[in-house]
N, C-alpha and C positions, 0 to 999 in steps of 0.2 A: 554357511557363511561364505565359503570360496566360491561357488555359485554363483550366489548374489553379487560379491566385489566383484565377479569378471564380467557379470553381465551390464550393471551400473556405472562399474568406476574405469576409468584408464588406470591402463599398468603405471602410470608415472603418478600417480596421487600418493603421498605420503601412506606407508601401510598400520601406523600407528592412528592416523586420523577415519582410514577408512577403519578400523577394529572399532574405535569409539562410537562413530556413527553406527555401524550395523549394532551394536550396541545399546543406543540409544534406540534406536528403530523397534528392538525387543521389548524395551521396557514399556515404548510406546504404546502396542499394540498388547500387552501384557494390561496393562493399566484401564486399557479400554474396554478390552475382552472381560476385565473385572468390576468393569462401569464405574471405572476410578476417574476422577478428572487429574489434568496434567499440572502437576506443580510447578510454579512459579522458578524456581532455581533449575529443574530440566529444560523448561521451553528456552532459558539461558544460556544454558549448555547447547545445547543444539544450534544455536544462534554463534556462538561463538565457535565450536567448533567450524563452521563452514563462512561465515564471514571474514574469519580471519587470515582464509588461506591464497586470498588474493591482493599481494601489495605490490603497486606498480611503482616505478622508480618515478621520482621528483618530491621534494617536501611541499608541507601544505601549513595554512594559519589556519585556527579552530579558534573561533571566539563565543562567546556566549554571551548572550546580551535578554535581559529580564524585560519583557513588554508589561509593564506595572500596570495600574490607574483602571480603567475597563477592562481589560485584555487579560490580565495574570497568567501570561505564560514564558516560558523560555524559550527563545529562537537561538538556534546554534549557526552559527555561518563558518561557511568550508570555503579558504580562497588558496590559489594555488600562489606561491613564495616566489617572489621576484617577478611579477607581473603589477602589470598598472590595473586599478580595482577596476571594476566591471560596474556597468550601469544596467547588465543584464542579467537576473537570476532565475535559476530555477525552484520553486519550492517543495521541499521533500516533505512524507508524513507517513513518519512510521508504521510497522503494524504493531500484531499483539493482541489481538482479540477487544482492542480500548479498553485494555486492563493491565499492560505491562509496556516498559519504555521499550520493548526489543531489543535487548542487550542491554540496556545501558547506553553508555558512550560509543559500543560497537558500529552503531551503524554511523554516527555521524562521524566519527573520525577515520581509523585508518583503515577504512575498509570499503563502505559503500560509498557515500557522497565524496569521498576524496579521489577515489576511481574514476566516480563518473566524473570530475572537473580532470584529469590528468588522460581521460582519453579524446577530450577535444582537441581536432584537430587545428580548431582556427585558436582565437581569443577563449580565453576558457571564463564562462560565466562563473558567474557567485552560483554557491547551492546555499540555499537557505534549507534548515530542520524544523521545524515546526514543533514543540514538546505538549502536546495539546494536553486538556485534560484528559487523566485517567478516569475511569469506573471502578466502582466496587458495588457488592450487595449491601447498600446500606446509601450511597451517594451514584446517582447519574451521574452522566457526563452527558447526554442528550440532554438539547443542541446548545451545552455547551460548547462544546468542540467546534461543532462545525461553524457557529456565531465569531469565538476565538481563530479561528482560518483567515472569515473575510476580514477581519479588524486589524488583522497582522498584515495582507494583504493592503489595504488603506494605508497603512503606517508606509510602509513601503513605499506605493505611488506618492506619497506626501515627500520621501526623500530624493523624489526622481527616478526610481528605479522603474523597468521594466520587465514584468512579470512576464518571461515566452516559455514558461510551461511552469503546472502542476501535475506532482507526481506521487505514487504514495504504491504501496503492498500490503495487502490483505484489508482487516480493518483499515489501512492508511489512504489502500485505494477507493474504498469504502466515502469514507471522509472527503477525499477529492472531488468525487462524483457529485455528492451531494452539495458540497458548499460550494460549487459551478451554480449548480440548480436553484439552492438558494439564493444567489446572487442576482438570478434572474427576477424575483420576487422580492430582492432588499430595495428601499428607496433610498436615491442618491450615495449610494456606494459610489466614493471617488476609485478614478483612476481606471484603465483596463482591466477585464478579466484576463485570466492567465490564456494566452494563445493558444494552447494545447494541452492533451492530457496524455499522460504516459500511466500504465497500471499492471504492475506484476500481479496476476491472483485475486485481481479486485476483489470485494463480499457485495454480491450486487440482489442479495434475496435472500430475507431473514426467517422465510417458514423452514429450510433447509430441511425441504420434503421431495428432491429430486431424488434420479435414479441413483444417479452417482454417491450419493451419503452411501448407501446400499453393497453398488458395486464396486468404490472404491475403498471402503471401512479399514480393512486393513492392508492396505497399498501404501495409504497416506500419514503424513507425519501427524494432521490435525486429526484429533479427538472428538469426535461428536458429545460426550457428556461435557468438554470444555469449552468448545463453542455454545452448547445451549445456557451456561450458564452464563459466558461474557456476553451475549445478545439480550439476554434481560438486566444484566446488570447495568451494561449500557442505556438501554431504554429505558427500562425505570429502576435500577436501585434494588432489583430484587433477585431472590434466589428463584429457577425452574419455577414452573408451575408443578404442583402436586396430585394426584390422582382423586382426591378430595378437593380441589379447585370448585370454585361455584362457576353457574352458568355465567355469572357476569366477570368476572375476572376471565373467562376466558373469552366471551367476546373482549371485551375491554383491548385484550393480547392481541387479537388476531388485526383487530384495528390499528394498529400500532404499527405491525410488522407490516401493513397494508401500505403503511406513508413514502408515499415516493422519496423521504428527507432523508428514511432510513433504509428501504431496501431499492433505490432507482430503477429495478427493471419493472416498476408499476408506475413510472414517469409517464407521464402523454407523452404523445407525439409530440406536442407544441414544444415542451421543455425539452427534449431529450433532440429534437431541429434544434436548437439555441447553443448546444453544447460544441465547442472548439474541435479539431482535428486529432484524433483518438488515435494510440498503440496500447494494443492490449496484450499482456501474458498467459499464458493457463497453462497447466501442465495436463496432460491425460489422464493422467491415475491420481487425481488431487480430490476430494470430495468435492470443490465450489467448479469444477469445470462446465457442470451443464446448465448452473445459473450463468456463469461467465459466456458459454455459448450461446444462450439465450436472450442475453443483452447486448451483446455483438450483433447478432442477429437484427436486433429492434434499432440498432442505431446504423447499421450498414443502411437497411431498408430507405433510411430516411435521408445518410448521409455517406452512399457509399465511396467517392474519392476519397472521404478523410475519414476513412478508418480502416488499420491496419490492426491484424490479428495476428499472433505467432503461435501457436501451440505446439509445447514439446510433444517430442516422442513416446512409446512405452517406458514407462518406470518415471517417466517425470512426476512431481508431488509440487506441492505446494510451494509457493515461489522460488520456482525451481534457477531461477538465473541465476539467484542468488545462493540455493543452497546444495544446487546440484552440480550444474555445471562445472569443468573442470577451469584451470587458469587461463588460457589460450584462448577455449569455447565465450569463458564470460569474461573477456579482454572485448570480442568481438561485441559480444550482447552491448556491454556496458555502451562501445561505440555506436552501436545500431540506434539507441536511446537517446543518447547526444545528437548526434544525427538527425535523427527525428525530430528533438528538440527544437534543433537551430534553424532546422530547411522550417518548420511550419511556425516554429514561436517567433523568428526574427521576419519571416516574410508577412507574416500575418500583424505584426508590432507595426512594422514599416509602412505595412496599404492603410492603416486606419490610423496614422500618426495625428491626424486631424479630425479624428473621429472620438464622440466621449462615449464612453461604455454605458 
């Protein structure tokens, strides 16, 4: 354990926080090593443990507002307190494997999306939360969700706003990808698409048969028995496939996992040219890095000024800005993002101001 915290952590990380995490990390790989999947109240813990240890000074407003009627979801919006409102947002989308909110309330309030609005340098946009549906064995959420994306997105251009970037982690970044891509193929969607994408970790390939499952198994916070069961959950409703599977249930699977809608690094070229100006996340020692590299890859080729890559160091995991990085490190990330946001979401809003998407 002292090992690990001197290799991982800075001396200045609370020592009661790093004990928890190395902690959680055991149980982690304990669990896996036992081909247990991860429960619902750890993956909670782990989330709150490390999201809540970066809070920058300024207050913020947290509203919650219920998109009814077609839509049935909940959108949270994060504005920063004593500012004039913004007509420019950005939309967040949680992860969670499309089976858990990701904390809770953690990520929308005093943690993540209130960060990223407090380290704007200029005007600080609205962040818009997106609460899309969940999955279980037994109910989809394909394409629910990503249907509920664009129609939030509409509501939006309906009140004026200007969407200069969509963003998401893990499954969230997942989600983004795709309802880009979708978009391309919606008829008469009002309003712009979001000018850019930002993606901690993205899930860009659902056979999750690279090396990395492999080499990074127990490096990483995520669970391969957990992931394979929120990816069919998600897709259809169902628990793993079984060892007694018939031959057609598992074509059925493989076709699925084939659809560019769910795992986008099988998008054409045509689609994946159509896609806005990219930053992307990955950690090294994360299982989804060498789908993540491989998507990078496929979209540099096609679009390489607008896409920018960061991948952590050794010992980096899974969305690592957010769960690893210390307070300082991910002051800067958070800014790096904003940043990004604004140079490509407000330049690219601005040149097509008379242009319909």
């Amino acid at each position: 354990i002292a090992v690990y915290l001197a290799w991982c952590n800075p001396p200045r990380r609370d020592n009661f926080t790093m004990a928890l995490q190395v902690l959680a990390f055991a149980v982690r790989n304990v669990l896996d090593w036992c081909d247990l999947s991860l429960p619902k109240h750890f993956c909670n813990l782990i989330r709150y443990i490390n999201y809540n240890r970066l809070k920058l000074t300024g207050s913020y407003i947290l509203q919650e507002e219920l998109f009814g009627d077609d839509i049935g979801c909940v959108v949270t919006w994060v504005q920063l307190a004593g500012k004039l409102k913004s007509d420019e947002v950005i939309i967040y989308l949680h992860g969670g494997g499309f089976t858990l909110r990701d904390g809770g309330d953690l990520i929308f309030s005093d943690s993540i999306l209130s960060n990223w609005s407090k380290c704007s340098d200029k005007a600080a946009p609205v962040v818009c939360g997106i609460q899309y549906a969940l999955a279980d064995e037994g109910s989809s959420s394909y394409p629910t969700a990503i249907h509920q994306i664009i129609r939030v997105q509409e509501v939006l251009a309906s009140r004026g706003y200007k969407i200069i970037g969509i963003s998401g982690d893990s499954a969230g970044g997942n989600l983004a990808i795709t309802s880009l891509l979708k978009r391309q193929e919606v008829a008469r969607v009002s309003g712009h698409a979001p000018a850019c994408f930002v993606g901690i970790s993205p899930a860009c390939d659902f056979h999750m048969q690279s090396d990395a499952f492999t080499r990074n198994k127990y490096k990483d916070l995520l669970s391969f028995t957990w992931m394979n069961r929120c990816r069919r959950a998600y897709i259809c409703g169902k628990p793993p496939l079984g060892e007694n599977a018939s031959d057609e249930e598992k074509h059925h699977w493989l076709t699925a996992i084939k659809d560019p809608f769910v795992s986008p690094l099988f998008a054409s070229d045509g689609q994946l040219a159509g896609l806005p100006p990219m930053l992307v996340y990955g950690g090294s020692d994360e299982a989804l890095i060498d789908d993540i590299r491989a998507f990078v890859r496929r979209f540099a080729a096609l679009s390489a000024p607008s896409m920018e890559f960061i991948e952590g160091g050794p010992g980096t995991m899974h969305i690592y800005p957010f769960l690893m990085a210390p307070g300082r490190q991910r002051e800067n990330l958070y800014k790096h993002i904003i940043n990004f946001i604004l140079k490509h979401g407000c330049a690219r809003i601005a040149g097509n101001s008379n242009v319909s998407a």
